[in-house]
MDAnalysis code that builds the backbone (N, CA, C; Angstrom):
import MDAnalysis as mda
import numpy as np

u = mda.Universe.empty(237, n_residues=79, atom_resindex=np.repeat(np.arange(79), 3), trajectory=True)
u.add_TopologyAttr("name", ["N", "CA", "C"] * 79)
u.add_TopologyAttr("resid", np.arange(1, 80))
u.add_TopologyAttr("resname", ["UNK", "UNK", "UNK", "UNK", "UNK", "UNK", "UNK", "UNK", "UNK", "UNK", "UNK", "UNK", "UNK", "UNK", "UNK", "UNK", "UNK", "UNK", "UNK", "UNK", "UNK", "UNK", "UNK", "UNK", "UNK", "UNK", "UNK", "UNK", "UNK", "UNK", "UNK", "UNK", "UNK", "UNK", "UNK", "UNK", "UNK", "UNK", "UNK", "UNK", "UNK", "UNK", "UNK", "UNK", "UNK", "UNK", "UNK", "UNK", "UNK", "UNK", "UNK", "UNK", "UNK", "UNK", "UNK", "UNK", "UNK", "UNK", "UNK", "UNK", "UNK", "UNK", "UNK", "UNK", "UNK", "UNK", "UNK", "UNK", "UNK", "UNK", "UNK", "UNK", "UNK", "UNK", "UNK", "UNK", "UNK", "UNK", "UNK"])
u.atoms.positions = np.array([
    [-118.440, 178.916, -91.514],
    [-117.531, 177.963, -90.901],
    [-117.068, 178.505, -89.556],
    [-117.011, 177.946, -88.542],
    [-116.462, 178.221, -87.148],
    [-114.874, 178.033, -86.988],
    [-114.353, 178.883, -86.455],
    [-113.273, 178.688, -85.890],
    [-112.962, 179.056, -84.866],
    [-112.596, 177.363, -84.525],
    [-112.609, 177.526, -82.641],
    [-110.671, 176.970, -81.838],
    [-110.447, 178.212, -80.841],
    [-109.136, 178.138, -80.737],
    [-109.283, 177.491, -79.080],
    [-108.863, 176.628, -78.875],
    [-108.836, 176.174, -77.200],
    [-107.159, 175.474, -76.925],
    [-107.250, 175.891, -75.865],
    [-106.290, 175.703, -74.674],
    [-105.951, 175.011, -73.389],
    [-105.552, 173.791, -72.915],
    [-106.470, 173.160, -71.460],
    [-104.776, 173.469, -71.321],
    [-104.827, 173.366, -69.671],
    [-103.730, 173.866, -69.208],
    [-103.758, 173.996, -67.497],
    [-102.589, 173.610, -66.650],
    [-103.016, 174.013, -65.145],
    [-102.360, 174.905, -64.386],
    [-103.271, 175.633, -63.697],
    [-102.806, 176.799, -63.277],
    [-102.839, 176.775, -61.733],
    [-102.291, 177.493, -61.478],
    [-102.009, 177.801, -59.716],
    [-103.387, 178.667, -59.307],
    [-103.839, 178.177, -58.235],
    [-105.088, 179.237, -58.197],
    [-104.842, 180.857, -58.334],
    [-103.529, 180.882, -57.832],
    [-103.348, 183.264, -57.810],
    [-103.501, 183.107, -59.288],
    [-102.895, 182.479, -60.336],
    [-102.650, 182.491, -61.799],
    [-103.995, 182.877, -62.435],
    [-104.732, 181.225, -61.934],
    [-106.357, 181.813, -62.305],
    [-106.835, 182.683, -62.490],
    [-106.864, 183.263, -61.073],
    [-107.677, 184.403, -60.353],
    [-106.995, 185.356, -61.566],
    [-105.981, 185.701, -61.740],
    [-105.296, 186.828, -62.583],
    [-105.695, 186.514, -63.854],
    [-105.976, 185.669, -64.018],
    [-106.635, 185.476, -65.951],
    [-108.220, 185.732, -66.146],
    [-108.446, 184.647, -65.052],
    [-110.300, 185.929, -64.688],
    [-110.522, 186.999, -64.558],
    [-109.414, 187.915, -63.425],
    [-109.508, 189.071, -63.671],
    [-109.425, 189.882, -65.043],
    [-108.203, 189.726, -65.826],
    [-108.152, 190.042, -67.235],
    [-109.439, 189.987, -67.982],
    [-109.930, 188.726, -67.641],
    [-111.338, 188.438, -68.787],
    [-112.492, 189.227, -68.106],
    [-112.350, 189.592, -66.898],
    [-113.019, 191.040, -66.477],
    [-112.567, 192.083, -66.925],
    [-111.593, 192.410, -66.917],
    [-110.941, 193.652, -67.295],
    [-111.347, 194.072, -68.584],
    [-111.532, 193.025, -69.235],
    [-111.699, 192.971, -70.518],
    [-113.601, 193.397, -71.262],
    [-113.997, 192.604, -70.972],
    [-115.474, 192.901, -70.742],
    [-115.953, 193.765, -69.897],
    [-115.252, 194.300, -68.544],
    [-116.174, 195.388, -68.251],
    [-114.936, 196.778, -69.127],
    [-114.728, 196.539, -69.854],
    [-114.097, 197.906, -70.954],
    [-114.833, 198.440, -71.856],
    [-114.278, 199.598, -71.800],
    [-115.873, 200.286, -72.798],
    [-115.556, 200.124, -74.153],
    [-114.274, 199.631, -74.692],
    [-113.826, 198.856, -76.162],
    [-115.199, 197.982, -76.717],
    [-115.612, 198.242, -77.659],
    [-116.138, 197.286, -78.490],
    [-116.109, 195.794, -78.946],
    [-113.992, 195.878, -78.663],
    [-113.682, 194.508, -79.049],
    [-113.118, 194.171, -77.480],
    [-113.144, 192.667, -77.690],
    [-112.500, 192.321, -76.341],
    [-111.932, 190.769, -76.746],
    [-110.472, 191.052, -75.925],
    [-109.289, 190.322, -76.708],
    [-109.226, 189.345, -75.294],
    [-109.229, 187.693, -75.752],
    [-109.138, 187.098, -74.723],
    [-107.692, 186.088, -74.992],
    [-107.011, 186.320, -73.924],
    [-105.680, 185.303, -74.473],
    [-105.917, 183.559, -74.509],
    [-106.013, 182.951, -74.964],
    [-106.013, 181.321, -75.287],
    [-104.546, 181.004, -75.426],
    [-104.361, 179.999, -74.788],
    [-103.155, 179.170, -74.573],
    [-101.781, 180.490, -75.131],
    [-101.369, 180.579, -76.690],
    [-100.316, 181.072, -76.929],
    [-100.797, 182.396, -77.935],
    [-102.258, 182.144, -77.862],
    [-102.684, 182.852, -78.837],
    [-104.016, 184.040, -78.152],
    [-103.970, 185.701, -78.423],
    [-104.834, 185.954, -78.453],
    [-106.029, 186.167, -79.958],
    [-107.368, 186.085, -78.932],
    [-109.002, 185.571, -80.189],
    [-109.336, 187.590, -79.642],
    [-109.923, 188.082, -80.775],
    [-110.349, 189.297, -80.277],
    [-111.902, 189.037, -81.089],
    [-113.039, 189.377, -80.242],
    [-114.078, 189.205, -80.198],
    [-114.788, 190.826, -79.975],
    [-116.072, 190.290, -80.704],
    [-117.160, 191.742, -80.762],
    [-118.304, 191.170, -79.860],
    [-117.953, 191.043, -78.304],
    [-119.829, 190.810, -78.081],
    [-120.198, 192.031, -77.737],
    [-121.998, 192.201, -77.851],
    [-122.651, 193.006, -77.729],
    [-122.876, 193.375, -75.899],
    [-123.732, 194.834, -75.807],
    [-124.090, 195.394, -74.515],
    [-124.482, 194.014, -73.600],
    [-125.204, 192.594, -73.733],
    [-125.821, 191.572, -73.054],
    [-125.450, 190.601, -73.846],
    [-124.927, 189.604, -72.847],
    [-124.167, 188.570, -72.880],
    [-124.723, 187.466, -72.245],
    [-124.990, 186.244, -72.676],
    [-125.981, 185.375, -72.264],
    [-124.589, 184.220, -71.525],
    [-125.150, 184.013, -70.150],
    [-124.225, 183.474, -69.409],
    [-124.735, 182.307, -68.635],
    [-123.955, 181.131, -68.626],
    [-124.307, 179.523, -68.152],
    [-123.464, 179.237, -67.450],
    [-123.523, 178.567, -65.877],
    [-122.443, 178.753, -65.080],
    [-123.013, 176.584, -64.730],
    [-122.220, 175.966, -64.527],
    [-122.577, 174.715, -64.174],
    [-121.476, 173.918, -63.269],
    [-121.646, 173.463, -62.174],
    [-120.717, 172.845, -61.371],
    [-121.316, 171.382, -61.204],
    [-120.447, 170.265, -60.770],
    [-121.071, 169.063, -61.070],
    [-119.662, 168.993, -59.690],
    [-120.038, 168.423, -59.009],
    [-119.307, 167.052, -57.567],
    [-119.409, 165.511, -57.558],
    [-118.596, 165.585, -57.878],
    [-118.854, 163.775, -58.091],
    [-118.158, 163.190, -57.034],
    [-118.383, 162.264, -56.461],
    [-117.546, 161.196, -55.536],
    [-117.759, 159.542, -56.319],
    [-116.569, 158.995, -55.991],
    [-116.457, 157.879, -56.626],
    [-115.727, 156.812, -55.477],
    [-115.875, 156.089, -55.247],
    [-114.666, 155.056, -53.792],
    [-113.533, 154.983, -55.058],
    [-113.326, 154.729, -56.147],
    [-112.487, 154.603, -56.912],
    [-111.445, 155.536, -57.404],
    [-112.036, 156.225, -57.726],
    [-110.863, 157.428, -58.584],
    [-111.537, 159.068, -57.524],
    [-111.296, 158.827, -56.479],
    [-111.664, 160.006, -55.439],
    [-113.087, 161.100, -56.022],
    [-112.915, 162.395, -55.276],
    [-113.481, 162.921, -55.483],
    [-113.289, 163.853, -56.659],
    [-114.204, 164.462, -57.546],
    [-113.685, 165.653, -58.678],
    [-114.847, 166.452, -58.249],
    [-114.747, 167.654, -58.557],
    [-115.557, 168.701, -58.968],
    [-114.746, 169.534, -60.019],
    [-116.109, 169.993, -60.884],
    [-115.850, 171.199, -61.860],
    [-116.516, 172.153, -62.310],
    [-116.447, 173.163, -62.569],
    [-117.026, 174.477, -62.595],
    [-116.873, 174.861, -63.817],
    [-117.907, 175.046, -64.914],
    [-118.241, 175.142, -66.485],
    [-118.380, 176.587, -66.180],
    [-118.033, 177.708, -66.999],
    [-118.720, 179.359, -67.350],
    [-118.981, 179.071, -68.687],
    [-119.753, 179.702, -69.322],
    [-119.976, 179.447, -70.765],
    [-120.690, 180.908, -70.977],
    [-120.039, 181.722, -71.902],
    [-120.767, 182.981, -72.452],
    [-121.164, 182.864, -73.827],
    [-122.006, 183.313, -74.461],
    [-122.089, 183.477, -75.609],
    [-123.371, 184.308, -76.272],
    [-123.210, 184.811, -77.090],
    [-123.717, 185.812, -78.007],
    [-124.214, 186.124, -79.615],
    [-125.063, 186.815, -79.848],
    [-124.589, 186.392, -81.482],
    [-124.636, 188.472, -81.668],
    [-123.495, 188.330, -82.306],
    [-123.238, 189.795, -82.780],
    [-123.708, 190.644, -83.873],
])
């Protein structure tokens, strides 16, 4: 059974940048486990030495509801 913890939420870009950094901080650590904070909660995770990584951005323009862009990271592993 999966259990999956998510969080959507908006951040100030310095905020970002400081939670990416963490999730660097975190993965480049020579710890085994690596603890990622979600919304109110930290998930502590075992990935291995290689980490399979999917990065996807999409730009959309619309005359209607303006412009969006968004930027997907997606890691995942099996341990």
């Amino acid at each position: 059974m999966a259990q999956r913890t998510t969080a959507d939420e908006t951040l100030p870009r310095e905020e970002l940048a400081a939670y990416l950094q963490e999730l660097a901080t975190e993965f480049g650590s020579e710890n085994e486990e690596v603890t990622i904070r979600v919304g109110n909660k930290n998930v502590s995770l075992n990935p291995p030495h290689n980490i399979d990584v999917s990065v996807e951005t999409v730009e959309r323009s619309s005359m209607l509801r303006g412009n969006r862009e968004t930027v997907e990271i997606e890691l995942s592993w099996k341990p």
